[in-house]
PDB file of the backbone (N, CA, C, O) and the ligand in Angstrom, with CONECT records:
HET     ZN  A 101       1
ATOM      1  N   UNK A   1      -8.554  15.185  -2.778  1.00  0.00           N
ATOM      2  CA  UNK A   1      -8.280  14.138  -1.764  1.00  0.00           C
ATOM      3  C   UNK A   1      -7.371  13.091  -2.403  1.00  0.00           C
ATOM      4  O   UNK A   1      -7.673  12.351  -3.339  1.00  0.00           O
ATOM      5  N   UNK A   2      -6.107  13.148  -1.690  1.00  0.00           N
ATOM      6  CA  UNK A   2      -5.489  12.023  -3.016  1.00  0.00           C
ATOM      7  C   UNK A   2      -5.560  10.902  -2.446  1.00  0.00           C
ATOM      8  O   UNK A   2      -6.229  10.685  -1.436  1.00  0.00           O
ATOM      9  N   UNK A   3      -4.830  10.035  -3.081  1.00  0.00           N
ATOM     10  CA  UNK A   3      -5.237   8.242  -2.594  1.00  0.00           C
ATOM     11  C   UNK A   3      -3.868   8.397  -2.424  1.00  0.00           C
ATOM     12  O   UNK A   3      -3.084   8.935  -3.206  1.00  0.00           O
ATOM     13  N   UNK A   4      -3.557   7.717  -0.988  1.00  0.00           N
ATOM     14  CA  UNK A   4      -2.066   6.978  -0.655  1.00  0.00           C
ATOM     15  C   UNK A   4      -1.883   5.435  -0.861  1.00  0.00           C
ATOM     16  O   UNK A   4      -2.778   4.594  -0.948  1.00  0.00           O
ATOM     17  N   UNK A   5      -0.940   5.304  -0.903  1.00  0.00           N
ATOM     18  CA  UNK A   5      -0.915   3.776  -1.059  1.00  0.00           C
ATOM     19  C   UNK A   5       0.084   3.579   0.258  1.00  0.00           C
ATOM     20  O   UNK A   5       0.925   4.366   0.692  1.00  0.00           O
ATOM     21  N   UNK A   6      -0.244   2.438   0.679  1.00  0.00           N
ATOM     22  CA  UNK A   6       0.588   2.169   1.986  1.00  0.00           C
ATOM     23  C   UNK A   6       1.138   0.673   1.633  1.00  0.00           C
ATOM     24  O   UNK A   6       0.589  -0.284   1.086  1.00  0.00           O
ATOM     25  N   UNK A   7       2.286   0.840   2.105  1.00  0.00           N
ATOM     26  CA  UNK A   7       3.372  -0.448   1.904  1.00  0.00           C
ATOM     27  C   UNK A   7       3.881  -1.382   3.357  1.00  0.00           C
ATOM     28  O   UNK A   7       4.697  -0.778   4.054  1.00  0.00           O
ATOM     29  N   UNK A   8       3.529  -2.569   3.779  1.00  0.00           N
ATOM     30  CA  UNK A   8       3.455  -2.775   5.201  1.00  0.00           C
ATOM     31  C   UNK A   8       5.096  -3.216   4.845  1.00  0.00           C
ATOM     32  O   UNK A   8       5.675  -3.554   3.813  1.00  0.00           O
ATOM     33  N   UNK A   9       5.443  -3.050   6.049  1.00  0.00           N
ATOM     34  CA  UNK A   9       7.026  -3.353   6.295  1.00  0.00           C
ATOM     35  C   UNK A   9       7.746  -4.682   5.701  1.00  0.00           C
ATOM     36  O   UNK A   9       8.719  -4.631   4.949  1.00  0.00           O
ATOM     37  N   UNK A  10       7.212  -5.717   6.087  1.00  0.00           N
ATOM     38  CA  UNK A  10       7.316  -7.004   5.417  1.00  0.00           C
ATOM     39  C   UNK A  10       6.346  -7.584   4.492  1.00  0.00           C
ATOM     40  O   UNK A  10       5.380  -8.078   5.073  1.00  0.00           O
ATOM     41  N   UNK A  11       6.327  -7.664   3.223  1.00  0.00           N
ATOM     42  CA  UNK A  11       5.707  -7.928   2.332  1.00  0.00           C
ATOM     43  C   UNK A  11       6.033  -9.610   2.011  1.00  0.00           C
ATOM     44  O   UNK A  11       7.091 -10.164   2.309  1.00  0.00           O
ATOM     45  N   UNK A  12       5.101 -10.136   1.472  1.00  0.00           N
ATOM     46  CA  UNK A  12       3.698 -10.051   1.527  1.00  0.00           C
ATOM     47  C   UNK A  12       3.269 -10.274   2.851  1.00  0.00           C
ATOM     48  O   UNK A  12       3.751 -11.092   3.635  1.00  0.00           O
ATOM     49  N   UNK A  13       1.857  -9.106   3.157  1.00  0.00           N
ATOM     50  CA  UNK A  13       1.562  -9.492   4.523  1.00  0.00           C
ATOM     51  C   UNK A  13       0.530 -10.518   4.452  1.00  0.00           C
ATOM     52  O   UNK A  13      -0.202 -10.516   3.461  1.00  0.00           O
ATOM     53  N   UNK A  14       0.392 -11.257   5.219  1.00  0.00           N
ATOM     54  CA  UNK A  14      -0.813 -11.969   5.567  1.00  0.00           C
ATOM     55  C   UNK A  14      -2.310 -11.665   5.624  1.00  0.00           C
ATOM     56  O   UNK A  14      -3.220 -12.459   5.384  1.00  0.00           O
ATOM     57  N   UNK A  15      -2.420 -10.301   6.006  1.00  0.00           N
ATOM     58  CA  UNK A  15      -3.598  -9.655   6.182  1.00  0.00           C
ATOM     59  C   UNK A  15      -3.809  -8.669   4.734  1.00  0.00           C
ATOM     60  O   UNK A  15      -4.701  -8.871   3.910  1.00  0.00           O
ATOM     61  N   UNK A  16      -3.010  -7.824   4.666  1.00  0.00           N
ATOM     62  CA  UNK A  16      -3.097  -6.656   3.256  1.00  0.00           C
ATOM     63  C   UNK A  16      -2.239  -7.343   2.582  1.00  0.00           C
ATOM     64  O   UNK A  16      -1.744  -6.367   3.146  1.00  0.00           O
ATOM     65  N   UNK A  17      -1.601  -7.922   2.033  1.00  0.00           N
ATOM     66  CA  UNK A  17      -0.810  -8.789   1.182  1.00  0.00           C
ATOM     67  C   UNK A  17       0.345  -7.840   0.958  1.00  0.00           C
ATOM     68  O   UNK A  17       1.219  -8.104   1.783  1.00  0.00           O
ATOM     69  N   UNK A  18       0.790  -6.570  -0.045  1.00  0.00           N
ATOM     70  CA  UNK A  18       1.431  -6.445  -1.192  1.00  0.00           C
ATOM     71  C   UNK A  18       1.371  -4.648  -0.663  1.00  0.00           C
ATOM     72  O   UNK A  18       2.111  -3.704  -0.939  1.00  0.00           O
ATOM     73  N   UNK A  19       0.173  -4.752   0.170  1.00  0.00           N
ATOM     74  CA  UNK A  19      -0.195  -2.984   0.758  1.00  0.00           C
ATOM     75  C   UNK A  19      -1.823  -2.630   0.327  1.00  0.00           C
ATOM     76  O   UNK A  19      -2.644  -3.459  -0.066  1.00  0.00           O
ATOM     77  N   UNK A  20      -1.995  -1.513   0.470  1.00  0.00           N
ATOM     78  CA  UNK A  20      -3.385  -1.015   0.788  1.00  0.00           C
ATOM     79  C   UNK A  20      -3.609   0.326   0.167  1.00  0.00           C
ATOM     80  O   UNK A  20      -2.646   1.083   0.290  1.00  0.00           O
ATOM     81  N   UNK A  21      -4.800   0.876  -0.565  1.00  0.00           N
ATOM     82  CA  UNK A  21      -4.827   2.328  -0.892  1.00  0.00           C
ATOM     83  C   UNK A  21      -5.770   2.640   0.002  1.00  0.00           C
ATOM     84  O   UNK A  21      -6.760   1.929   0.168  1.00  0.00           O
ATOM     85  N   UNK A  22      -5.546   3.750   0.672  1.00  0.00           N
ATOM     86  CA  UNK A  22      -6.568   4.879   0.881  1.00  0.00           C
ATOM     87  C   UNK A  22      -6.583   6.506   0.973  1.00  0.00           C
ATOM     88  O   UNK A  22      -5.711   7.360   1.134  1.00  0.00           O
ATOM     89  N   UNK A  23      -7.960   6.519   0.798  1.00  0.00           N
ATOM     90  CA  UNK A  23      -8.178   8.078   0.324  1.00  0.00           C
ATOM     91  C   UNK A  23      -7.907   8.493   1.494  1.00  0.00           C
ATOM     92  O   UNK A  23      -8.018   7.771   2.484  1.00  0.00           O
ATOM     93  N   UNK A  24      -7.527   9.677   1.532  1.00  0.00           N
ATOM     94  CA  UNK A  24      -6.893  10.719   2.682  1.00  0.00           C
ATOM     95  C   UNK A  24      -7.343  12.086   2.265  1.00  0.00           C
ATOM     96  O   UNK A  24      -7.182  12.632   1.174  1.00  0.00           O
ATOM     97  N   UNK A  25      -8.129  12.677   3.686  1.00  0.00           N
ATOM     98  CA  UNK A  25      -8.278  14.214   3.558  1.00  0.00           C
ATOM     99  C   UNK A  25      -7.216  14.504   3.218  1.00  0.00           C
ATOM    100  O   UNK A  25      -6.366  13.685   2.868  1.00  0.00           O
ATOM    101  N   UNK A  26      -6.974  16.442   3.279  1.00  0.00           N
ATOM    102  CA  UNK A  26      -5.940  16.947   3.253  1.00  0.00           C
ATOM    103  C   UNK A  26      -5.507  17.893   4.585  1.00  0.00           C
ATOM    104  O   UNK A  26      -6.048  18.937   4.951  1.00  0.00           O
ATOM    105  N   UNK A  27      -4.566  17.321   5.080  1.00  0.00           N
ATOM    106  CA  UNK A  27      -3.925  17.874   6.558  1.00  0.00           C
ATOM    107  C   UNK A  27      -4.355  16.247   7.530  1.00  0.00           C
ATOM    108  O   UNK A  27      -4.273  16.137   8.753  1.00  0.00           O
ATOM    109  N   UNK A  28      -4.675  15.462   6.833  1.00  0.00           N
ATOM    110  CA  UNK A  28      -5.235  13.552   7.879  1.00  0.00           C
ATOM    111  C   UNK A  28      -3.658  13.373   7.944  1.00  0.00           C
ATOM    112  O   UNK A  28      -2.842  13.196   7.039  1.00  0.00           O
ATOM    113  N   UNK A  29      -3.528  13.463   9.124  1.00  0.00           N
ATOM    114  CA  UNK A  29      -2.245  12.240   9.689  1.00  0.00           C
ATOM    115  C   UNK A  29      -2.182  10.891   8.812  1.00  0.00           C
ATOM    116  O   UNK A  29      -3.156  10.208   8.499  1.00  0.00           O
ATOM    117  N   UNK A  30      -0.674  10.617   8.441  1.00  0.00           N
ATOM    118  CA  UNK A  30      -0.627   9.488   7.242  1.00  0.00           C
ATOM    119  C   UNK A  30      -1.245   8.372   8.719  1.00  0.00           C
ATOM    120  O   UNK A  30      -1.651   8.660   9.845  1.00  0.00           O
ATOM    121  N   UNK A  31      -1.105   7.434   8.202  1.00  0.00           N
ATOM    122  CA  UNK A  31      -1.174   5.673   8.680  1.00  0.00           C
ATOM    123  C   UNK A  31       0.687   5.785   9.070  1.00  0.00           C
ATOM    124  O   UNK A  31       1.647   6.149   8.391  1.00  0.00           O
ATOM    125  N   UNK A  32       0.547   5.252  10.554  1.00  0.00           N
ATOM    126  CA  UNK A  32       1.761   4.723  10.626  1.00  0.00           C
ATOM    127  C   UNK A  32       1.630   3.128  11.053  1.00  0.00           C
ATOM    128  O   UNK A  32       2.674   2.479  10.987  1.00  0.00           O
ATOM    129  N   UNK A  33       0.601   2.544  11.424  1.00  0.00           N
ATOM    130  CA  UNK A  33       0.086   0.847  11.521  1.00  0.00           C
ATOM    131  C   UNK A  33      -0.626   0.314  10.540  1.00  0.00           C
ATOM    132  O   UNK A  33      -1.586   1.017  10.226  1.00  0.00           O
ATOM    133  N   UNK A  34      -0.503  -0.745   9.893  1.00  0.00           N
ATOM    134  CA  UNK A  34      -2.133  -1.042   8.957  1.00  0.00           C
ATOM    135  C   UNK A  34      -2.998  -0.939  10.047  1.00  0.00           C
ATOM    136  O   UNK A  34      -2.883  -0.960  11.273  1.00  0.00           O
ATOM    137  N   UNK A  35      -3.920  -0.818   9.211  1.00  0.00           N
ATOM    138  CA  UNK A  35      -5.207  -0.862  10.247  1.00  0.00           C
ATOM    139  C   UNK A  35      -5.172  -2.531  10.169  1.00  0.00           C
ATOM    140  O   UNK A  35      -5.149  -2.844  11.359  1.00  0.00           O
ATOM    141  N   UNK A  36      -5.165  -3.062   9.833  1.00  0.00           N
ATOM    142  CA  UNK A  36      -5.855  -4.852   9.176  1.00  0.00           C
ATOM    143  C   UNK A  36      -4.750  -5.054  10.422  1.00  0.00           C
ATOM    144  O   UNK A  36      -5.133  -4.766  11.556  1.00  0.00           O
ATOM    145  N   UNK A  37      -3.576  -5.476  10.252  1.00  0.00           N
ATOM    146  CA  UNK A  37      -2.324  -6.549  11.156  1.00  0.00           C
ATOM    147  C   UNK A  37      -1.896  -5.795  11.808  1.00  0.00           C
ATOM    148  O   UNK A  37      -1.508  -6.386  12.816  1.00  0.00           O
ATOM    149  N   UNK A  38      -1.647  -4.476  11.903  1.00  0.00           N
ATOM    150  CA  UNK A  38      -0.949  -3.292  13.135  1.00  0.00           C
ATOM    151  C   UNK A  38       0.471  -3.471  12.880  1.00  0.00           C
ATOM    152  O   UNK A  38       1.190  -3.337  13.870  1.00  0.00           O
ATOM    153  N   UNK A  39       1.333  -3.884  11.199  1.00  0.00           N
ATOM    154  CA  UNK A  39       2.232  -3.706  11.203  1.00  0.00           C
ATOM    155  C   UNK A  39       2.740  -2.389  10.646  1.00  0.00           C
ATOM    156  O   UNK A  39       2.084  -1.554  10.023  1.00  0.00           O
ATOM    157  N   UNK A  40       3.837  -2.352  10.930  1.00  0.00           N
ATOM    158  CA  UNK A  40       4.632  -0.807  10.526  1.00  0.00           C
ATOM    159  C   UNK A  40       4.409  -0.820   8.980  1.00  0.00           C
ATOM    160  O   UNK A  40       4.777  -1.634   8.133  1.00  0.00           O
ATOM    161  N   UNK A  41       3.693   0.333   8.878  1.00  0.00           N
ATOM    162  CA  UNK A  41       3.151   0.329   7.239  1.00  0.00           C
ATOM    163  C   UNK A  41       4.102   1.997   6.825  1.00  0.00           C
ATOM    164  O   UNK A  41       4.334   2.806   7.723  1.00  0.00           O
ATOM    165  N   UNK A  42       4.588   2.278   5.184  1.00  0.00           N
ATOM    166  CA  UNK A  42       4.850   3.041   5.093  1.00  0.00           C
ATOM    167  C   UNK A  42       4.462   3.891   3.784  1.00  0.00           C
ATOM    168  O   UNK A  42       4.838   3.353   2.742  1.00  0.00           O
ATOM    169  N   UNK A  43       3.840   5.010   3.643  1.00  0.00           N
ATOM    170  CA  UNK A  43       3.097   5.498   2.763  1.00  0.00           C
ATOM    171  C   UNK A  43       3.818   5.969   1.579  1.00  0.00           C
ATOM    172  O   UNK A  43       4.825   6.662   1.732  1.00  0.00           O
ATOM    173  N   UNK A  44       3.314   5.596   0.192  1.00  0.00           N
ATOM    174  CA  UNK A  44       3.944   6.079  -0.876  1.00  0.00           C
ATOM    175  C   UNK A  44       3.137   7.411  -1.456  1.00  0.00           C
ATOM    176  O   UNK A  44       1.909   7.493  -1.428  1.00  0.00           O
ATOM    177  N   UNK A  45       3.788   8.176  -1.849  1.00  0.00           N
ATOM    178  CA  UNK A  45       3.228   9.564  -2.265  1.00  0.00           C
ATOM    179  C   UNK A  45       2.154   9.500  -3.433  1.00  0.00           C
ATOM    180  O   UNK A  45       2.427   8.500  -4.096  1.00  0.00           O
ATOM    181  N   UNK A  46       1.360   9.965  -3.814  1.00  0.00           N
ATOM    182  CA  UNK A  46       0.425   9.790  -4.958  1.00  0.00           C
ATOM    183  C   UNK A  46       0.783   9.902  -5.912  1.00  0.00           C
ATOM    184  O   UNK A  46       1.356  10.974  -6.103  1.00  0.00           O
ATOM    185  N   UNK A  47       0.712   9.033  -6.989  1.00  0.00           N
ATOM    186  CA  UNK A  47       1.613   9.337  -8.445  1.00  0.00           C
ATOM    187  C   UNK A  47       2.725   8.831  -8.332  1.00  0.00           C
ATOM    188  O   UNK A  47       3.464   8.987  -9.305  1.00  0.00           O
ATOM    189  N   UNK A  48       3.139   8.242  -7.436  1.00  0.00           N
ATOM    190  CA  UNK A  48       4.774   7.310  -7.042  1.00  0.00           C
ATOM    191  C   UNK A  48       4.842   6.636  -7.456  1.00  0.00           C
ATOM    192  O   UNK A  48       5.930   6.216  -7.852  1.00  0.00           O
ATOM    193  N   UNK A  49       3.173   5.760  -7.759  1.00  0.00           N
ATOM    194  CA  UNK A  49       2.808   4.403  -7.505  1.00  0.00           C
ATOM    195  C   UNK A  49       2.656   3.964  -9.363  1.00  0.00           C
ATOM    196  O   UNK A  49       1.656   4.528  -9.807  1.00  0.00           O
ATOM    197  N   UNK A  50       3.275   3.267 -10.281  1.00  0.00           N
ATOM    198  CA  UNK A  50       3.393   2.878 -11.380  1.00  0.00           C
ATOM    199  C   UNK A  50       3.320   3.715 -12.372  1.00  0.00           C
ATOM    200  O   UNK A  50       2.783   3.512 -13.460  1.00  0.00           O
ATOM    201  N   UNK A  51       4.018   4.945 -11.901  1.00  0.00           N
ATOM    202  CA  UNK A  51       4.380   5.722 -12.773  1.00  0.00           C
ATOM    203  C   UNK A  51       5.098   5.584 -14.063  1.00  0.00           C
ATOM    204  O   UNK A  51       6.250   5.174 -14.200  1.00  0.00           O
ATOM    205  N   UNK A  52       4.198   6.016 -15.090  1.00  0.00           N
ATOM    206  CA  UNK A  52       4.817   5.379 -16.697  1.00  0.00           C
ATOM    207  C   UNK A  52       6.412   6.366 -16.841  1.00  0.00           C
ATOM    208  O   UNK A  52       6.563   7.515 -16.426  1.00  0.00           O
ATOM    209  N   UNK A  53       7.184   5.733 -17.363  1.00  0.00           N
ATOM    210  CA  UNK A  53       8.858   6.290 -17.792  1.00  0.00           C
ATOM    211  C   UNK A  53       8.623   6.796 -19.179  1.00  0.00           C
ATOM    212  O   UNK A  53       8.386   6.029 -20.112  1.00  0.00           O
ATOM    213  N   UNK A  54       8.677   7.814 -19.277  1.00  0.00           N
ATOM    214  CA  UNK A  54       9.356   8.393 -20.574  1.00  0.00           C
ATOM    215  C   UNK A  54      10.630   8.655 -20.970  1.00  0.00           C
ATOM    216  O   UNK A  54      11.253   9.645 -21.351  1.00  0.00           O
ATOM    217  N   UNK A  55      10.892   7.286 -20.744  1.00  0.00           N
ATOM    218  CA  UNK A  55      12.764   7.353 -21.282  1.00  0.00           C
ATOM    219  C   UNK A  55      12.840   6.986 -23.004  1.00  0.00           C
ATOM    220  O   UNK A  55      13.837   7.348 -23.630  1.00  0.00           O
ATOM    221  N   UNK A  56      11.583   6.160 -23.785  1.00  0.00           N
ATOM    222  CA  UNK A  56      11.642   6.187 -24.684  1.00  0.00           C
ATOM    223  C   UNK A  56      11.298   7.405 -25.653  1.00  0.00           C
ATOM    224  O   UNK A  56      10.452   8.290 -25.517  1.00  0.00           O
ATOM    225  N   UNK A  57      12.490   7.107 -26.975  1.00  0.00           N
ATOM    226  CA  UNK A  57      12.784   8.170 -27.934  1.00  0.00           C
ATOM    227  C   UNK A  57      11.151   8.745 -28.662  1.00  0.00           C
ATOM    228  O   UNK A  57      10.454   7.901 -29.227  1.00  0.00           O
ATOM    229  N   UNK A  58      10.810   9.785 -28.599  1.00  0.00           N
ATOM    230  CA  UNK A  58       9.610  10.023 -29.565  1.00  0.00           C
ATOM    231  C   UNK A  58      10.051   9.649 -31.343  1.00  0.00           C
ATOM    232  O   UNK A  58      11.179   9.644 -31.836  1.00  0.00           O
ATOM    233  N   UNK A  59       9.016   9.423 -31.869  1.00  0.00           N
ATOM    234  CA  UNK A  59       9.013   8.662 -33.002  1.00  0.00           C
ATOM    235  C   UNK A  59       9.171  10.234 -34.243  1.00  0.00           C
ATOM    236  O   UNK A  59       8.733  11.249 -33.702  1.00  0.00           O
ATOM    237  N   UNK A  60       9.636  10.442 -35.508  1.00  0.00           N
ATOM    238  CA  UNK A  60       8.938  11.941 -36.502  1.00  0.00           C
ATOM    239  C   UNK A  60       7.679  12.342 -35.968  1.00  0.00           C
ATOM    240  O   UNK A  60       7.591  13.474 -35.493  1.00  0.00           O
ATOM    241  N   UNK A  61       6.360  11.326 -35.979  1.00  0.00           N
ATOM    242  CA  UNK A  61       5.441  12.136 -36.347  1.00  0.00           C
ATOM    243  C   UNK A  61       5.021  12.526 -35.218  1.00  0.00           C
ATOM    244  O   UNK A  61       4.220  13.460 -35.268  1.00  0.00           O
ATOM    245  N   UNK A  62       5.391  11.974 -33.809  1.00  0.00           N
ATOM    246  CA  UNK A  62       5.229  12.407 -32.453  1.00  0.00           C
ATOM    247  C   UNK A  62       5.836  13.278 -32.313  1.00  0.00           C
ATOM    248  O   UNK A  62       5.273  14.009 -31.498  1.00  0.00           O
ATOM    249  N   UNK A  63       7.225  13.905 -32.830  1.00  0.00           N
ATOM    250  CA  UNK A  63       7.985  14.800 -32.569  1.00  0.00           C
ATOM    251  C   UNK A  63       7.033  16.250 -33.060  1.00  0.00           C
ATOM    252  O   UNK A  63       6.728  17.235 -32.388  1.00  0.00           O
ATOM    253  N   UNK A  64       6.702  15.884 -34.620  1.00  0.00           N
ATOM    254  CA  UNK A  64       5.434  16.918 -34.931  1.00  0.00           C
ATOM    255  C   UNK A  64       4.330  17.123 -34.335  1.00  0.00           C
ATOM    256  O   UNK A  64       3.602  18.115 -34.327  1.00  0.00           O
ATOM    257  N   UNK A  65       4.236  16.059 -33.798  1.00  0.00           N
ATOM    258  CA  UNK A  65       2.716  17.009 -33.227  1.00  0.00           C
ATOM    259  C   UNK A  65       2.886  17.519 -31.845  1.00  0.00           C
ATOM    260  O   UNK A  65       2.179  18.366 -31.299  1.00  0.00           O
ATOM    261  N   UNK A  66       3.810  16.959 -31.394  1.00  0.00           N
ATOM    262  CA  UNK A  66       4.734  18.251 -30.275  1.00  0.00           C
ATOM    263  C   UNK A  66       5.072  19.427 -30.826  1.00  0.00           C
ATOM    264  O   UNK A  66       5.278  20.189 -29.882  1.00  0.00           O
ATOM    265  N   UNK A  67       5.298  20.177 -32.185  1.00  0.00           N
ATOM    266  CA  UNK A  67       5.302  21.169 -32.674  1.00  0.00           C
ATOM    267  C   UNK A  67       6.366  21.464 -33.077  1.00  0.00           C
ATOM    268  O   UNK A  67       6.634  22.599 -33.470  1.00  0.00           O
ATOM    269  N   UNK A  68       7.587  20.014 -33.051  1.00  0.00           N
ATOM    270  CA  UNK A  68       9.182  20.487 -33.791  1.00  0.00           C
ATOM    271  C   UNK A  68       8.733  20.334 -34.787  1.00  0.00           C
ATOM    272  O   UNK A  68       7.748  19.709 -35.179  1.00  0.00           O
ATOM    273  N   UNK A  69      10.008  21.353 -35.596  1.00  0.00           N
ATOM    274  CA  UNK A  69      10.378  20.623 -37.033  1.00  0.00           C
ATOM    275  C   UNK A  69      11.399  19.549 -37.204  1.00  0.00           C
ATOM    276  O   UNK A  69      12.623  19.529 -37.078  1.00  0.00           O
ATOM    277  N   UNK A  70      10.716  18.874 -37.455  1.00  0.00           N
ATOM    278  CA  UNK A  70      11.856  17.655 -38.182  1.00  0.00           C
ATOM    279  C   UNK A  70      12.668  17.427 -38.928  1.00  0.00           C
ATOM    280  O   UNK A  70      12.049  16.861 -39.829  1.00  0.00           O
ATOM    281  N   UNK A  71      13.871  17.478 -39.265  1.00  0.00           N
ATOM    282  CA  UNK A  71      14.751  18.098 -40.502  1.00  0.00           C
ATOM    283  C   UNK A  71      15.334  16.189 -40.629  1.00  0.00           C
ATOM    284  O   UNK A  71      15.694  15.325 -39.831  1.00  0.00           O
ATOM    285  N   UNK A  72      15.145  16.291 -42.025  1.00  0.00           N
ATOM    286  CA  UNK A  72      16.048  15.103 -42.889  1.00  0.00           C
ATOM    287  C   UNK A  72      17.120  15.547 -43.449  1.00  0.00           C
ATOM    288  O   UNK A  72      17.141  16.491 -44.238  1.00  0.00           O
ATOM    289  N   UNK A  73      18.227  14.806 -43.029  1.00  0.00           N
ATOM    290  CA  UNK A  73      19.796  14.790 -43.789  1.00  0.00           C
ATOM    291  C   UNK A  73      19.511  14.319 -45.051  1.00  0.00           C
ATOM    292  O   UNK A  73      19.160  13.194 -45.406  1.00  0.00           O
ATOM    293  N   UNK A  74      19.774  15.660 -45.893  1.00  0.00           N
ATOM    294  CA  UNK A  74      19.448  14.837 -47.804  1.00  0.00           C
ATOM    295  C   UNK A  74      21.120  14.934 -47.926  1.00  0.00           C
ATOM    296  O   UNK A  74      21.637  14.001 -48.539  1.00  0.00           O
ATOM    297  N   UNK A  75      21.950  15.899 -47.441  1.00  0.00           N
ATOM    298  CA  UNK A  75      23.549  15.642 -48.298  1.00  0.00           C
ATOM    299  C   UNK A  75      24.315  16.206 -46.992  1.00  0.00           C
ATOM    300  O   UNK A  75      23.695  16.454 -45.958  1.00  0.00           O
ATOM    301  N   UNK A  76      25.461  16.358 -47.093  1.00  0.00           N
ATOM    302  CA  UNK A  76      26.518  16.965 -46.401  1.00  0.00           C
ATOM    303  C   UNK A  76      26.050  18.280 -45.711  1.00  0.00           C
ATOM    304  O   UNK A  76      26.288  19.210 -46.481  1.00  0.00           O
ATOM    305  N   UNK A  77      25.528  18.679 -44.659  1.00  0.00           N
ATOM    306  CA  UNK A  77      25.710  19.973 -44.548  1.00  0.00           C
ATOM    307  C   UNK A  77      23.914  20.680 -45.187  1.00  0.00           C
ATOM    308  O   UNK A  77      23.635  21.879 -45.202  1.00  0.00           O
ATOM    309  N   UNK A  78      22.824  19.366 -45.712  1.00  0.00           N
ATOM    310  CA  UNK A  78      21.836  20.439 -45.774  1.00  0.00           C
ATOM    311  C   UNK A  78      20.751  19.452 -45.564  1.00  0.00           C
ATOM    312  O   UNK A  78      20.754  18.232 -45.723  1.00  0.00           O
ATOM    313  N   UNK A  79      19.830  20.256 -45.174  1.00  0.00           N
ATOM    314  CA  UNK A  79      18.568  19.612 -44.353  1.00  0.00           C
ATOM    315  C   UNK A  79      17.583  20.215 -45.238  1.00  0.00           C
ATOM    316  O   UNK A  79      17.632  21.192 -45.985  1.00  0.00           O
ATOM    317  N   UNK A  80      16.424  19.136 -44.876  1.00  0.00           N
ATOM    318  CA  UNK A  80      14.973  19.450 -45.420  1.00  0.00           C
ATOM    319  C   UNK A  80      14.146  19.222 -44.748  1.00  0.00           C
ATOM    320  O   UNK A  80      14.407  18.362 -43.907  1.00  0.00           O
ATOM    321  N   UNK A  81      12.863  19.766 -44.719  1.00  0.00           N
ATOM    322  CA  UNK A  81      11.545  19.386 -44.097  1.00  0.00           C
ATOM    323  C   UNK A  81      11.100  18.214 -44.689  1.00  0.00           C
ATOM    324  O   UNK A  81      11.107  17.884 -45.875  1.00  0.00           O
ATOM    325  N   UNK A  82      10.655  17.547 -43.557  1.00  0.00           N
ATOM    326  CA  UNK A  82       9.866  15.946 -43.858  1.00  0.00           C
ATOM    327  C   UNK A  82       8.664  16.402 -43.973  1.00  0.00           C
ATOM    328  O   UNK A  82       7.731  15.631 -44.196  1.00  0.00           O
TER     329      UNK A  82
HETATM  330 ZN    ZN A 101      -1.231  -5.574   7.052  1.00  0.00          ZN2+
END
């Protein structure tokens, strides 16, 4: 059953402020009104909602325990295991 989050049209509302979660069967018609103010609310998908970015670089020892090898530049042209 996932949780939707619903976003009312004009934020902040008066009644739900910022938006609303709720749990939803599966095959439940989304929310097209809040229930609270009856404004045009619009649903964000599950997992939409402050989803962490992995745009940052993994660190050596994170790279290892993901299961690369890590190679260090010792000279021109030759690598070693860290
Ligand atoms: Zn509302």
């Amino acid at each position: 059953m996932p949780l939707y989050f619903y976003r009312p049209e004009k934020t902040p509302c008066r009644m739900c402020g910022e938006g609303f979660e709720r749990w939803e069967k599966a095959g439940e018609a989304r929310l097209s009104e809040c229930e609270t103010c009856g404004q045009r609310v619009f649903a964000q998908l599950p997992g939409s909602v402050n989803t962490p970015k992995h745009s940052r670089k993994p660190s050596v020892s994170e790279a290892k325990e993901a299961g690369f090898t890590v190679l260090k530049r010792i000279s021109s042209g030759e690598y070693e295991k860290q």
